[in-house]
C-alpha positions in Angstrom: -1.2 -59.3 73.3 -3.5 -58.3 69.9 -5.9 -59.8 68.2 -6.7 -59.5 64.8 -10.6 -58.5 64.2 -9.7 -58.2 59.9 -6.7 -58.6 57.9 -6.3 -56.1 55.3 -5.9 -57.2 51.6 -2.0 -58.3 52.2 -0.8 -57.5 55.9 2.1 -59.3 57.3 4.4 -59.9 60.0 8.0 -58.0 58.8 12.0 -56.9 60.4 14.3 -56.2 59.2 14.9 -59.4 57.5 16.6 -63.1 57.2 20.4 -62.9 56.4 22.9 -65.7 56.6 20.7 -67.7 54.3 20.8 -66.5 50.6 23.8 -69.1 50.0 20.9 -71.7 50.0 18.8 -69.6 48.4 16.1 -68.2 50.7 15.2 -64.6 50.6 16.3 -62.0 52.9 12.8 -60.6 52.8 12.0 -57.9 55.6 10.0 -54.9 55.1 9.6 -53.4 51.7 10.3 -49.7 52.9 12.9 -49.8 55.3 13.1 -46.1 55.7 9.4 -46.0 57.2 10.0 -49.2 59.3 13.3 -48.0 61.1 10.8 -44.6 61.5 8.5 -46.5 63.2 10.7 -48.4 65.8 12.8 -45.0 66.5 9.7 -43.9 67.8 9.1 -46.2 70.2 12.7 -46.4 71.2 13.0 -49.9 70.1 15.6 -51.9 68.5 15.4 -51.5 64.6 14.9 -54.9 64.1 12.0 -55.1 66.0 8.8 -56.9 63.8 6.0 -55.1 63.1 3.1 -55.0 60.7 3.4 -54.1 57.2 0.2 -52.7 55.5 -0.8 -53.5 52.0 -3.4 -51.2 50.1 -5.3 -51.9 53.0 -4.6 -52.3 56.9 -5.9 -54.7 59.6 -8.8 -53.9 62.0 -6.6 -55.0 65.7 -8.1 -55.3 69.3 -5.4 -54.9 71.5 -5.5 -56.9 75.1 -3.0 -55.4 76.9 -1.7 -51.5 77.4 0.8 -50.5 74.7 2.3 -47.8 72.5 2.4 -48.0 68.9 4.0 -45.8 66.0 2.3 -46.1 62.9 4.5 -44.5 59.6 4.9 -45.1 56.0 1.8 -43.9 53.5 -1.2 -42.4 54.7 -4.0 -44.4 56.2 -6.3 -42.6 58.2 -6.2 -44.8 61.2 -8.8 -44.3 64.1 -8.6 -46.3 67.6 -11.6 -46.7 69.4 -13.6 -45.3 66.4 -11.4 -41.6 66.8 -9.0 -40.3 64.3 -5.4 -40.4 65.4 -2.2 -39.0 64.0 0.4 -41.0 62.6 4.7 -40.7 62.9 3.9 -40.2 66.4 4.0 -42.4 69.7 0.3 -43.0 70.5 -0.8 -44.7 74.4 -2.9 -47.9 73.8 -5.2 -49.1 76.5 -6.5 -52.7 76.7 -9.5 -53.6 75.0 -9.0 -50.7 72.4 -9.8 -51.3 68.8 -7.0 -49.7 65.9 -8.7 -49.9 62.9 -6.3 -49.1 59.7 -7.8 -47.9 56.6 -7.7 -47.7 53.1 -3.9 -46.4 52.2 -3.6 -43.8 50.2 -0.4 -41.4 48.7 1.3 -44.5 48.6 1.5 -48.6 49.2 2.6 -49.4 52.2 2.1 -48.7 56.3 3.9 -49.8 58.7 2.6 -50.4 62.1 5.3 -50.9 65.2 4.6 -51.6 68.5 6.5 -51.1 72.2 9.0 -54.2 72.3 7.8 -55.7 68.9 5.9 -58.6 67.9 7.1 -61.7 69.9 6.2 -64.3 66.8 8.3 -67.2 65.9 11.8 -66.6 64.9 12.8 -68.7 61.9 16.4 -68.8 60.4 16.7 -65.9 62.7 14.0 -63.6 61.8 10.2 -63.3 61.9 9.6 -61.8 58.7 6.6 -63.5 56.8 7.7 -65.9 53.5 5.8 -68.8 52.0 7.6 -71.8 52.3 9.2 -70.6 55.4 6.8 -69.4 57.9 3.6 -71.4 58.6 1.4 -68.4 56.7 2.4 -65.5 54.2 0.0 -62.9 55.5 -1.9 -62.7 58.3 -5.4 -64.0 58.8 -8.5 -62.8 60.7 -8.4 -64.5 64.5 -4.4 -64.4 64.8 -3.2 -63.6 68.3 0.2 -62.2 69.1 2.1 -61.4 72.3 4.4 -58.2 72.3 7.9 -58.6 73.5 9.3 -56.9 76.7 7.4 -55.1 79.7 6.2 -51.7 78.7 7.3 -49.3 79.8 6.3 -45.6 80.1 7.8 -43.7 76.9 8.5 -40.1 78.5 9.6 -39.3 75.2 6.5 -38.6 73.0 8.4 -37.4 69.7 6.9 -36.7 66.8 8.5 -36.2 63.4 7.8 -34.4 60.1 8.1 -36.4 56.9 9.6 -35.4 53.7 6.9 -36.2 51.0 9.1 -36.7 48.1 9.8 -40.4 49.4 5.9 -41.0 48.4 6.1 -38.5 45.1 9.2 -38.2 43.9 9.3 -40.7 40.0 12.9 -40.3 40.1 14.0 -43.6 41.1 18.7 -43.1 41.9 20.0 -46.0 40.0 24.5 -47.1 39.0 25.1 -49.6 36.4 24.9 -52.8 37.0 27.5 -55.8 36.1 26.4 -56.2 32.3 25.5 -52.7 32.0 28.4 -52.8 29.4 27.3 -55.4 27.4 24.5 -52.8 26.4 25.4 -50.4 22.9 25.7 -46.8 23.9 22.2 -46.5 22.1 20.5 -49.1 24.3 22.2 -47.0 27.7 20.3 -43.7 26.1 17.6 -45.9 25.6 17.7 -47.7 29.1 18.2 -44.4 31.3 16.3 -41.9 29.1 13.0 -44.1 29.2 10.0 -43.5 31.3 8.1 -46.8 32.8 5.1 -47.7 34.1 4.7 -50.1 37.2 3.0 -53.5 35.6 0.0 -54.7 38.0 2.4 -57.9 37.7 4.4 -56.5 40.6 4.7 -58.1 44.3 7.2 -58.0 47.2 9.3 -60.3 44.6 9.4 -58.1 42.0 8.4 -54.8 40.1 8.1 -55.5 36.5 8.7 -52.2 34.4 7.0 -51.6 31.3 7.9 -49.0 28.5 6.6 -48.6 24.7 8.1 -47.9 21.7 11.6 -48.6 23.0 13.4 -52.2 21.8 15.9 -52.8 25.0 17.9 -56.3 24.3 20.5 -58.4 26.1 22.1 -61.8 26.1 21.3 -63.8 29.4 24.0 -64.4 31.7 25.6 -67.6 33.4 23.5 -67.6 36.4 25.0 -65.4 39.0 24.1 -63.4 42.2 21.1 -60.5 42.4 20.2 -58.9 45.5 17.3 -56.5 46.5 17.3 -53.8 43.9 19.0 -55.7 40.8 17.6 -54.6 37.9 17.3 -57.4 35.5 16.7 -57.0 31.1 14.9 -59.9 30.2 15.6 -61.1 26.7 12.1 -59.6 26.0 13.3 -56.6 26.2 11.1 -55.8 29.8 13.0 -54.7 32.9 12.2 -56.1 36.5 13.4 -54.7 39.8 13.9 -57.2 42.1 12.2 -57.0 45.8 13.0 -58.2 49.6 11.6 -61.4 48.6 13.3 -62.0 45.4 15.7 -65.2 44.7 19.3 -65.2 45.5 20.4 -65.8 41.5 19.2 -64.9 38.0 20.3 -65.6 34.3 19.3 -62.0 32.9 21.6 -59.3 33.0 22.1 -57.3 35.5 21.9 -53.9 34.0 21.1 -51.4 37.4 21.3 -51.6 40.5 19.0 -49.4 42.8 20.1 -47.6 45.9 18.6 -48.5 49.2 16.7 -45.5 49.5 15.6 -46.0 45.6 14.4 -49.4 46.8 12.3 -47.8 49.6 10.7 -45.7 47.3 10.0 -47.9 44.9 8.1 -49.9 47.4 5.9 -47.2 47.5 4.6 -46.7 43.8 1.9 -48.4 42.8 0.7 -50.3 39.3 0.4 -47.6 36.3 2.6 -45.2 38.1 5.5 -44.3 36.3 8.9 -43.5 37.1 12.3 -42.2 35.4 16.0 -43.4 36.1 18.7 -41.5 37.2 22.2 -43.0 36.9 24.4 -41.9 39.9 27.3 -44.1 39.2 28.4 -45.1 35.9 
């Protein structure tokens, strides 16, 4: 069981997400950056689907009431337990009564925070991730209690791992044309994938909304049709948004990217006013 002392600015309760449902239209949801959250649970041997904490700008202060192991990945946070620095993308003993106290994040947007077994919160259309609407909060809140799945048990194998630092630096986001990418001139495809863009502070687990100057982009809307995690939608506007794990199941504006998975756990690493470049893979 944990406790938590202090929230964070957006910390919630994440796996890896809520399928079977999008014909209704609820999100799939699930952690942002999947390639740090499936780090996290490898560590600790557990299943990847396992929920855990996701970190926000800022990470919770936690008091633990029980012994444990936790992994802690994703961007850098300087986290300290019992008031000492530890290291992170490493399996770390907890003792009961210990305080983890996750800072400030920094060379990125997100940390993730797993723990032996998982968090044993409610399972709801066969998930626990947090969404409004769906769950009974959207983030967590100061003086939530959680049990932990599963006995512990002793991890003999304390494996640590080097990470490669382009996922948190490299701009170069891997993109392949979308379903109206054609409807687009060849000028407006220059245009589109020669472009630089800058993250919009309008930008949540929803959405990333794009902005560029000096470049006109335009399409038609669409009949209202499927989008998934990773669509990128041209707005009659002219803007570009990248849709998130919590975005809607159907849009009306074209569809003229599509991110790759690893692109979409990148992405969910950049913060507003930094700015990234396309790169087409498949046309």
């Amino acid at each position: 069981m944990f406790e938590i002392l202090s929230a964070g600015l957006f910390s919630t309760i994440q796996d890896m997400g809520r399928y079977g449902y999008r014909s209704m239209g609820v999100p799939s949801s699930g952690v942002m950056d999947q390639y740090s959250a499936r780090l996290a649970n490898a560590l600790l041997d557990n299943d990847e689907n396992c929920a855990m904490i996701e970190c926000t700008f800022t990470g919770p202060t936690i008091k633990f009431h029980c012994d444990t192991y936790i992994a802690i990945t994703g961007a850098a946070c300087q986290p300290t337990l019992n008031g000492e620095l530890i290291k992170t993308h490493r399996v770390i003993q907890v003792e009961s009564d210990s305080i983890l106290k996750l800072g400030s994040i920094r060379n990125g947007v997100r940390t993730y925070l797993a723990f032996a077994g998982g968090i044993d919160s409610p399972v709801l259309m066969n998930s626990r991730s947090f969404y409004a609407g769906i769950t009974l909060t959207s983030k967590l809140n100061k003086g939530d209690i959680f049990n932990l799945n599963l006995k512990i048990k002793d991890i003999k194998n304390r494996a640590t791992v080097k990470i490669n630092n382009t996922h948190f630096t490299e701009n170069r986001i891997q993109v392949s044309a979308g379903p109206e990418f054609d409807l687009l001139n060849n000028q407006m495809k220059q245009k589109l994938l020669a472009g630089s863009y800058k993250i919009s502070t309008k930008s949540n687990r929803m959405a990333y909304k794009l902005e560029q100057s000096n470049t006109v982009l335009k399409a038609q809307e669409i009949i209202t049709s499927g989008v998934q995690a990773g669509t990128v939608q041209l707005m009659p506007s002219g803007e570009l948004i990248v849709l998130m794990r919590d975005c809607q199941s159907t849009g009306g504006y074209a569809r003229v990217l599509q991110l790759t998975d690893q692109a979409i756990n990148q992405l969910a690493q950049k913060a507003a006013g930094q700015s990234i470049s396309l790169t087409c893979i498949i046309l």
